[in-house]
N, C-alpha and C positions, 0 to 999 in steps of 0.2 A: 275127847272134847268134841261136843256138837259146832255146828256150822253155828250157832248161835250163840254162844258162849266167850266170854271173855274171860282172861286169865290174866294180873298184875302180882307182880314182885317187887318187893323193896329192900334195898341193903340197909341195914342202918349200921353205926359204930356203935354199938352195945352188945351184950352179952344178951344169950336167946333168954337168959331168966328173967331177966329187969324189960325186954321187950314184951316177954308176956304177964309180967307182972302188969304193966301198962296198957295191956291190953286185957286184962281180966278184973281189972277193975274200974268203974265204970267214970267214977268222978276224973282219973287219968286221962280214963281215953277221951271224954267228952273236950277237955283242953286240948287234944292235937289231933283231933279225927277230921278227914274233911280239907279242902283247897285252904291255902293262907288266907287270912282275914274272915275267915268262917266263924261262927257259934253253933253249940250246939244243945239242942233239951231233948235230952233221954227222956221216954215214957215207960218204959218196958226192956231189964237187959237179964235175960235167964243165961248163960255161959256155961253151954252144955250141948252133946249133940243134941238137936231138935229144937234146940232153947230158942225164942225168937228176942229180937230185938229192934224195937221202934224208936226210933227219934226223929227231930226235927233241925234240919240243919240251916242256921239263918247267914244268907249273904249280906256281906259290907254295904250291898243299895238296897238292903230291907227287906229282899224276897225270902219265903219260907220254902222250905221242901222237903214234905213229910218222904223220912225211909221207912222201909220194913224190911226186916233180914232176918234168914234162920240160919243158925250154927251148923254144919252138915260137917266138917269134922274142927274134932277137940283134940290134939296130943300134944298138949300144953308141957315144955316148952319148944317144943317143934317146930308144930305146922297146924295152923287155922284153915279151915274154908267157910267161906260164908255164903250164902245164895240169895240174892236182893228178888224182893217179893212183892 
């Protein structure tokens, strides 16, 4: 890991399949992605190494804030990484 880089983890109570199910499909994820009281509108979700993905994540006071992320790894249902771009 570079000086620059961050790295989070999450436990959840599920099983790694139903976590990646939920996270391999898009209309899922866009329901629990993001701080509580978030929205979100997917523009683009390829789920795949390289695959990019853009969306817009809108805060409970209005503000918008475009992401961009590409897939860097896939070992679905393992381990994700993703790179914010």
């Amino acid at each position: 890991m570079s000086s620059r880089e961050i790295s989070t983890s999450r436990v959840v109570n599920a099983s790694a399949e139903r976590i990646a199910e939920a996270i391999r499909d898009p209309e899922q994820l866009a329901k629990w992605w993001g701080p509580k009281g978030f929205t979100n509108t997917f523009h683009s979700f390829d789920f795949r190494v390289g695959g990019k993905w853009d969306l817009t994540m809108h805060a409970p006071d209005g503000n918008s804030f475009e992401n961009h992320w590409e897939f860097v790894v896939v070992d679905s249902p393992h381990r994700f990484a993703l790179r914010h771009i």
